[in-house]
N, C-alpha and C positions, 0 to 999 in steps of 0.2 A: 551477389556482390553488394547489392545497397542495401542488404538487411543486415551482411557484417559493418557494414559501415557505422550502421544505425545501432546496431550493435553495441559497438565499438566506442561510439560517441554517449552512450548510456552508463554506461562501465568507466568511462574517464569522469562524466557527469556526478554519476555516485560515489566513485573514490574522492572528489574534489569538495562534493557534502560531507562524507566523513572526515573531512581533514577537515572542512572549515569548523564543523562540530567540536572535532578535538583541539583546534583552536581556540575557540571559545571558549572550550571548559579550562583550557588552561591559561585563559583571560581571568576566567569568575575566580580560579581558585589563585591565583595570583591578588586581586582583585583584596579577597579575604583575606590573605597574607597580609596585605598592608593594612585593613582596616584594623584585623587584629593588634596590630603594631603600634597604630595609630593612638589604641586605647589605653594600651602599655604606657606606650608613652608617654599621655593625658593624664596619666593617675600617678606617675615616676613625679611630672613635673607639678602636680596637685601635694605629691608628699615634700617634696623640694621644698613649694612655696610656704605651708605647713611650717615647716624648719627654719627657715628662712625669719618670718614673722614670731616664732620661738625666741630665736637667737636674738632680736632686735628688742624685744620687749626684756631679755637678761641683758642686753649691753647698756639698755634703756635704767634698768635697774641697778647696773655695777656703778654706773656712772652717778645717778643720784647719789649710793651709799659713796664713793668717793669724797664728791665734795662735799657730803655731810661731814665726810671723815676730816679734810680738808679744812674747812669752817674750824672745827673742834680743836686741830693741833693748829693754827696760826696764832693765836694767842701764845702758845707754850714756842713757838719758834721764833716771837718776837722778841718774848724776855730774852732766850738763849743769846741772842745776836747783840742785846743792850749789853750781857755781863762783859 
């Protein structure tokens, strides 16, 4: 009787390492899910900021050639307003 016991308590033992095991792996592989994720995301928001600094140095530019443009016709919009 105390060697099924012993048995008994070796076999719950071992099913309870396999399960922690398989816990684990599905810790690490979770784990890597996100790190994968993480790096996606790091280089998504690398091209983002990329665009971002693009776009700022073309509003940067639209806006000079404006008030170039600006400067150039207020003289001709002042005559207009004297006739």
């Amino acid at each position: 009787m105390m060697v099924r016991s012993r048995l008994c308590r070796l076999q719950e033992a071992n099913k309870a390492v396999l399960e922690e095991r398989e816990r684990s792996h599905r810790n690490d592989q979770q784990l890597s899910d996100y790190e994968a994720e993480i790096g996606l995301l790091r280089r998504r928001l690398e091209t983002l900021e990329t665009d971002r600094d693009k776009d700022k140095k073309q509003i940067a530019h639209l806006q000079d050639a404006l008030n170039r443009a600006r400067v150039v016709c207020r003289p001709t919009i002042s005559v207009w307003h004297n006739c």
